[in-house]
C-alpha positions in Angstrom: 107.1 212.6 -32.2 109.8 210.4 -31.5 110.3 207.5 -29.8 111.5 207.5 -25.8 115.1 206.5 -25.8 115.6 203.7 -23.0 118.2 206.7 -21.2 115.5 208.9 -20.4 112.7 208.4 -17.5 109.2 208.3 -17.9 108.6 211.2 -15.6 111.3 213.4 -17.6 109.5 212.1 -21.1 106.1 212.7 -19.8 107.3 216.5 -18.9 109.0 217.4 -22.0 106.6 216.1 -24.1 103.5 218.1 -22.2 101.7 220.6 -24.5 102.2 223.2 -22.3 106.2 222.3 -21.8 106.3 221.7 -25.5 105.5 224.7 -26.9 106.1 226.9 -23.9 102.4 228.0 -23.1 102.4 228.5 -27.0 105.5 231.0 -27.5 107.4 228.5 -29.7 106.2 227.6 -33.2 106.2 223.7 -34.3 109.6 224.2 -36.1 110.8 225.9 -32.6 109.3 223.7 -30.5 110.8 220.0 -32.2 113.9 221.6 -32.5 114.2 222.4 -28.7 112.3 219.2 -27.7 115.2 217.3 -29.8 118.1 219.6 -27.9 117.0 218.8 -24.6 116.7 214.9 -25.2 120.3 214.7 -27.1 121.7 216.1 -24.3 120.0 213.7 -21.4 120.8 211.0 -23.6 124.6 212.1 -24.1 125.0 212.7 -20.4 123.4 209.3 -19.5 126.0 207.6 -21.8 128.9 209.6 -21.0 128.3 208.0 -17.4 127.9 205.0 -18.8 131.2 205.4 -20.5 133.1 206.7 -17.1 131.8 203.8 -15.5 133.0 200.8 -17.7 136.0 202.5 -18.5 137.1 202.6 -14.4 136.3 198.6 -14.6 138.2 198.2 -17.7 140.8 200.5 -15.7 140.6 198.3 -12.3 141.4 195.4 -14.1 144.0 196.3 -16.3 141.9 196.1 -19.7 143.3 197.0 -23.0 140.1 200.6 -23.1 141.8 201.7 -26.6 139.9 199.9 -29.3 137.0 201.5 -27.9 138.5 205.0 -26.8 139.8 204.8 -30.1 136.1 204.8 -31.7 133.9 206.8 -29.4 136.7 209.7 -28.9 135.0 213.2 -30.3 131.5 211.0 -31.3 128.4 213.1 -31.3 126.2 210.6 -32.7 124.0 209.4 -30.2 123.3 206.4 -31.7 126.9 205.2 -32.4 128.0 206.2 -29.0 124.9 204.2 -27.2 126.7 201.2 -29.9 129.9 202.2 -28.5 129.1 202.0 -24.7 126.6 198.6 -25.4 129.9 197.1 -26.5 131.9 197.4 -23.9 129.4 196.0 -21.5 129.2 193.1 -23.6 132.7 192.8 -23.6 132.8 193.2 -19.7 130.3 190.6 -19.8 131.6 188.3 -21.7 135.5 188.6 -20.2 133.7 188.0 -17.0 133.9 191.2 -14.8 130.4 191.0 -14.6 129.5 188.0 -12.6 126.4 189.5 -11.1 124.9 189.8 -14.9 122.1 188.2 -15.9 123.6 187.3 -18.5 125.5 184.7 -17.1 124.4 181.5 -17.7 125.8 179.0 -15.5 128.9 177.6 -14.0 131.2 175.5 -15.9 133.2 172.2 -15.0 136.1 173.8 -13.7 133.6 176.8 -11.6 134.6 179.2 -13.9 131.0 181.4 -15.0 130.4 180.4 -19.0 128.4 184.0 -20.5 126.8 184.0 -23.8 129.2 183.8 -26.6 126.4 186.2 -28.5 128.3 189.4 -26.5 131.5 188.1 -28.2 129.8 188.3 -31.4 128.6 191.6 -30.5 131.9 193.0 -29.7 133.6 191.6 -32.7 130.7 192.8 -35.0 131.0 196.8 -33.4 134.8 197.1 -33.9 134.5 195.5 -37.8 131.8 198.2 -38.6 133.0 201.1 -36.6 135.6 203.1 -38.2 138.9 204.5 -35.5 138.2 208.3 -35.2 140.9 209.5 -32.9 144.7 208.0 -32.6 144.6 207.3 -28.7 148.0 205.8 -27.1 147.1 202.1 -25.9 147.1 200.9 -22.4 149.5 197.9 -22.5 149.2 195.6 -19.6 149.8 192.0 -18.8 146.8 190.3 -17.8 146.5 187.6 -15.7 149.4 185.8 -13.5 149.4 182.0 -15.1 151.4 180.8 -12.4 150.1 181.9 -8.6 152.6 181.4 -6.4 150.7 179.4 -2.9 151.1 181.3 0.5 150.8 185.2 -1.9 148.6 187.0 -2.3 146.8 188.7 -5.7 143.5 191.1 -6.6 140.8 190.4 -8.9 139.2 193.2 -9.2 139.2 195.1 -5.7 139.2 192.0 -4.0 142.2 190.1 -2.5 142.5 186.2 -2.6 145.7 184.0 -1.1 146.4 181.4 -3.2 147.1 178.1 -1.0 148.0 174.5 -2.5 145.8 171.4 -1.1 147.2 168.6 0.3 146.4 166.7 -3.2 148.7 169.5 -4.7 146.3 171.4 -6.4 145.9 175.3 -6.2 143.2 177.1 -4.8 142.2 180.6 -3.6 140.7 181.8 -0.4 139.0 184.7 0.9 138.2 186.3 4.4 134.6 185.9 5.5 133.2 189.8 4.9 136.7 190.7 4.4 137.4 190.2 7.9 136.4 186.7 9.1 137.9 183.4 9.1 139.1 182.0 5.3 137.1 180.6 3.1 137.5 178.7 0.1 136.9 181.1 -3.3 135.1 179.0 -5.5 137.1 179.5 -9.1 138.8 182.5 -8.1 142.0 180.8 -9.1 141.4 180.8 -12.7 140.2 184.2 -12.7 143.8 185.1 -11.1 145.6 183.2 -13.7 143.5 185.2 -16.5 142.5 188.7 -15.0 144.4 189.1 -11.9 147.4 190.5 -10.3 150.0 190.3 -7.2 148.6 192.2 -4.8 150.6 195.1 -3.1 151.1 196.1 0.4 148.8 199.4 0.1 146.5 197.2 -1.7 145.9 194.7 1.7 146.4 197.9 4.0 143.5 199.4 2.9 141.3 196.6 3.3 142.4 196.6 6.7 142.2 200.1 7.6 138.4 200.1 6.5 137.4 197.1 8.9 140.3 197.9 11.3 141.5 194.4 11.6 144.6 193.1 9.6 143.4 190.7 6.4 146.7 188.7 6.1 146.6 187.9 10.1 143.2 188.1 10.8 144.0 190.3 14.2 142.9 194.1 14.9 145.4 196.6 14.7 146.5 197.6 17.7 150.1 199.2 17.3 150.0 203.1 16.6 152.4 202.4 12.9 150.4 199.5 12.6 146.8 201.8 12.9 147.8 204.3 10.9 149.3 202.1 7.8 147.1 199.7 8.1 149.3 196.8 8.4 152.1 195.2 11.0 155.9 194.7 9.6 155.3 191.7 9.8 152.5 190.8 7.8 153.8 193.6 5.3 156.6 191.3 4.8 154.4 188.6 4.3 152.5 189.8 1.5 155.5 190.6 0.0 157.3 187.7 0.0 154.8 185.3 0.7 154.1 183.1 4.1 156.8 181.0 5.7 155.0 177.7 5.0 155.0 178.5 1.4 151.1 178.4 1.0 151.0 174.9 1.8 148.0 172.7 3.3 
């Protein structure tokens, strides 16, 4: 008998592998009965990985990662155990690029509040795409990551979030966030660093649909009111300003 693979529960195990369910009330032969046994795992396991797959690939997606040294490997894979090695790596390099903060793999914060990950899941990455052959020729995804130099009083996304970057009276940079999305501002602890390696200028429909979903306008802070204004999810005049920025140029 084989061992449980970590993608299958121990309910689903425990059924499959009862004598009766095994051997079908004693239809199947031994030879019958492994090979359907094997079948029905394969295809549990494939199905829990495929997920797996869909589900790092919308992050790397989202965040405008570079998904083709990995497509490039896994593409037409059948081999359950390459394709769990596959899908392990790109966690690690999720991990490890930092778009898992809530990881437990994060160790701690470092001196300038950006989160420091185990440099093991770099290791891990590089060791999967030395040892891993390219199957498939899959067109890459070429995008510019990061924005080095925020402009204060815009706006940007990391992730699904949006920040405004401000500049402190000292005349340093920072970003800030709305309380729930919605409340007063807040000062993003190292968010600004992840904008100047992972994030982008936030767009009009980008702030819009944040507002539409708690009704109340996140550049301004006000509830929308105006029919236009309602059904966009944004004034004119707060359009304009995530556009172009805020007339006191982000400034303390």
């Amino acid at each position: 008998m084989m061992r449980k693979p970590p993608e299958v529960t121990e309910d689903v195990w425990d059924s499959l592998t009862s004598p009766e369910n095994y051997y079908c009330d004693g239809e199947l032969t031994r030879e019958q009965a492994d090979r359907r046994f094997h079948t029905a795992i394969n295809k549990i396991v494939m199905d829990s990985l495929r997920e797996k797959y869909r589900e790092y690939s919308k992050t790397f997606k989202d965040n405008r990662l570079d998904l083709t040294p990995f497509a490039s490997r896994l593409q037409g894979e059948t081999d359950t155990k390459r394709v769990r090695e596959g899908v392990s790596a790109m966690r690690s390099f999720l991990i490890y690029r930092g778009f898992m903060e809530n990881d437990p793999h994060v160790s701690r914060i470092d001196g300038d509040n950006r989160p420091e990950f185990d440099l093991s899941h770099r290791e891990d990455v590089e060791g999967y795409l030395e040892r891993t052959p390219v199957r498939a020729a899959v067109s890459p995804v070429v995008h510019k990551l990061g924005v080095p130099n925020p402009v204060p009083g815009k706006f940007y996304m990391v992730g699904d979030t949006p920040f405004e970057v401000r500049m402190s009276k000292r005349g340093f940079l920072y970003a800030r966030k709305r309380h729930n999305g919605v409340g007063k501002w807040e000062y993003a602890k190292g968010v600004i660093f992840a904008i100047r390696e992972n994030g982008r200028e936030a767009t009009v429909d980008d702030i819009s649909k944040l507002s539409l979903q708690h009704k109340r306008c996140f550049v301004c802070g006000r509830a929308l009111e105006a029919e236009k204004s309602v059904k966009r999810g944004i004034g004119p005049v707060c359009s304009k300003t995530v556009q172009f920025g805020r007339k006191d140029d982000g400034k303390d």
